[in-house]
C-alpha positions as CSV (number, residue, x, y, z in Angstrom):
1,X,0.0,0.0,0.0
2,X,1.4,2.9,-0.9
3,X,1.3,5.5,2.0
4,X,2.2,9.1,0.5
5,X,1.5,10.9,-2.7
6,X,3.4,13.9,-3.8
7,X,2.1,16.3,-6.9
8,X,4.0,19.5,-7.7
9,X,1.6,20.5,-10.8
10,X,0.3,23.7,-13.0
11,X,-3.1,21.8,-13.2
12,X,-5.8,22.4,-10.6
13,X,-7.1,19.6,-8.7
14,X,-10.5,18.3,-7.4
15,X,-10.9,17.7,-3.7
16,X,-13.8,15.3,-3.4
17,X,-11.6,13.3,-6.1
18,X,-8.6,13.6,-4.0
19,X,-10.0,12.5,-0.6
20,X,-12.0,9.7,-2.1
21,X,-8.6,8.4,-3.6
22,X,-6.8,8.8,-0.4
23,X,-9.3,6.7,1.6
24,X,-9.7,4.0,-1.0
25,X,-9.1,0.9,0.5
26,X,-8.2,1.4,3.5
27,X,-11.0,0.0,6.3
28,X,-8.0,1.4,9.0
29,X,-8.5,4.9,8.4
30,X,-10.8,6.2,10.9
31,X,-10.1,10.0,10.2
32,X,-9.3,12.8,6.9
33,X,-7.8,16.0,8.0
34,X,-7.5,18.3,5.0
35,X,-6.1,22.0,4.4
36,X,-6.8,23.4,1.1
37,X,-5.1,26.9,0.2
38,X,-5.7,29.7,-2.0
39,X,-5.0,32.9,-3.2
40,X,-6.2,35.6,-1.7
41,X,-7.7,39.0,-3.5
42,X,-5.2,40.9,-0.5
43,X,-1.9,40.2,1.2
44,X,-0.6,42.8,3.3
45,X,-2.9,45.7,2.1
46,X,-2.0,45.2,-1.8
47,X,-4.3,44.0,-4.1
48,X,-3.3,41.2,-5.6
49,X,-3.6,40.7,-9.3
50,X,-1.9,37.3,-9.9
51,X,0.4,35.2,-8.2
52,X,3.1,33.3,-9.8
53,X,4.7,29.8,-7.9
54,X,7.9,28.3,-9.1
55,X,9.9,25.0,-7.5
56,X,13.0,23.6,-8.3
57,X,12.2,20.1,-10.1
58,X,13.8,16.9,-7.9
59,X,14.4,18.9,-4.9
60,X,10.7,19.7,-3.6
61,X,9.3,16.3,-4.1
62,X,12.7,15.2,-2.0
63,X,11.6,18.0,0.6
64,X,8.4,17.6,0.5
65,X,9.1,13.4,1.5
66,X,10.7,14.5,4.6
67,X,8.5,16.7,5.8
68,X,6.2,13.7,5.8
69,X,8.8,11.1,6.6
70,X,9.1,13.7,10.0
71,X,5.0,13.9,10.3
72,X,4.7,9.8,10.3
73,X,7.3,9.7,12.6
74,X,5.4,11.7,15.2
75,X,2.1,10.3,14.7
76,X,-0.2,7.2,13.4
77,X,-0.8,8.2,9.9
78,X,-1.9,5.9,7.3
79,X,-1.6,7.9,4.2
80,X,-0.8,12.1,3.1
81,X,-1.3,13.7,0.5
82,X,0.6,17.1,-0.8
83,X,-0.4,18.4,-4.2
84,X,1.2,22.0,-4.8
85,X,0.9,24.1,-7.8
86,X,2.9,25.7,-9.5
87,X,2.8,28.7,-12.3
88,X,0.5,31.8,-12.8
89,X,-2.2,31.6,-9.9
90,X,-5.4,34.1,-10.0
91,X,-7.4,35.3,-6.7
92,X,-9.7,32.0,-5.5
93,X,-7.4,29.6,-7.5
94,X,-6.6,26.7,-5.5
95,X,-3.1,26.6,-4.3
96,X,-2.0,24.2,-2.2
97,X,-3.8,20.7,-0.5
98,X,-2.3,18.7,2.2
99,X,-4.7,16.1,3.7
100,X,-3.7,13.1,6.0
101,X,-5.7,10.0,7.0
102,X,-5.6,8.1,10.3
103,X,-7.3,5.8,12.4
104,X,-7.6,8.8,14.9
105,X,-8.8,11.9,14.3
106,X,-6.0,14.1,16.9
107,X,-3.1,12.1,14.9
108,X,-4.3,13.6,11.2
109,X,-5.3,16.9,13.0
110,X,-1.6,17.3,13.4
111,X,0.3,15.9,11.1
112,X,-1.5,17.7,8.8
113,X,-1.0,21.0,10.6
114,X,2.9,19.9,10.8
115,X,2.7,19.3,7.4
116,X,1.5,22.6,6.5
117,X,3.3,24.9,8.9
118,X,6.4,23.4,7.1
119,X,4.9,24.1,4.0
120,X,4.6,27.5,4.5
121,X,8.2,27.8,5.8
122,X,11.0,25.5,4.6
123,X,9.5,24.0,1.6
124,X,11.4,25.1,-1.7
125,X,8.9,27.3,-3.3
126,X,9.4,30.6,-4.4
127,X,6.3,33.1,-4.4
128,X,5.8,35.9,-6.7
129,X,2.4,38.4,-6.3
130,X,1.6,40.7,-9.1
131,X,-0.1,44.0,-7.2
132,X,-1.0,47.4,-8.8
133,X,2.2,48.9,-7.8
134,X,4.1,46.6,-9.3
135,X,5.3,42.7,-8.8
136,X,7.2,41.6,-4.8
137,X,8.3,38.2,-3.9
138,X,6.6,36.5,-0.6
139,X,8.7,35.2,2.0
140,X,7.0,33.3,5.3
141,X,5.2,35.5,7.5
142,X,6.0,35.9,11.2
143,X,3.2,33.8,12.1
144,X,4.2,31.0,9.7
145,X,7.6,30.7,11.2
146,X,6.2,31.2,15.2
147,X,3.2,28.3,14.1
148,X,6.8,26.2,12.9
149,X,8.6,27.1,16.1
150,X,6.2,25.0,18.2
151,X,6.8,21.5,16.6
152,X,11.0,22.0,16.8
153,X,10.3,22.9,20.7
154,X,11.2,19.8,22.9
């Protein structure tokens, strides 16, 4: 059975189809936690016209593995799921979906969190918006990096 499925893709996705695929066949899985992101219409008082997602081929997928590899580690998960896209994104697009299945629901509640605080933070994705006054790259908030602080804390 194979446990985690990574997809770095310009295509959008469906998240009924996703979730249905993640659970199928597995009678253990007691619990879906999902996240789905998007773009937002503002970030940080701009308007935001368009936002453009790159990756560097071979080296997400290999990061985004670990961060799982770390998340299954933690906690009883039976299968993730991380599809990420990439190219020109418009307000309401969908961006990002992490979802996790367990036989509990507090496992998937966090490792899908974990998932996606590291996500936001150390995953090799470069963000760039488009905005009336001109185009800015995104870098991880302050809240991003304090959500990430809490599951390196001993």
């Amino acid at each position: 059975m194979q446990d985690s499925f990574i997809r770095i893709q310009e295509a959008d996705f469906d998240l009924t189809t996703e979730i249905a695929k993640l659970r199928e066949g597995d009678q253990q899985i007691g619990a879906v936690v999902s996240f789905l992101g998007t773009v937002r219409e503002m970030n940080g008082g701009s308007k935001v016209k368009e936002m453009t997602l790159e990756h560097y081929p071979g080296m997400t997928e290999k990061a985004l593995q670990e961060i799982i590899d770390q998340a299954k580690s933690r906690w009883d998960i039976r299968r993730s799921l991380v599809i990420h896209r990439i190219g020109v994104l418009l307000p309401e697009d969908q961006i990002v979906l992490v979802a996790v299945s367990s036989p509990h629901r507090g496992d998937a509640f966090c490792a899908c969190e974990f998932i996606m605080d590291y996500l936001k933070t150390a995953a090799p994705f470069w963000k760039k918006e488009a905005t009336p006054k001109g185009s800015r790259w995104v870098d991880a908030r302050v809240t991003d990096e304090a959500a990430m602080a809490r599951w390196t804390k001993s």
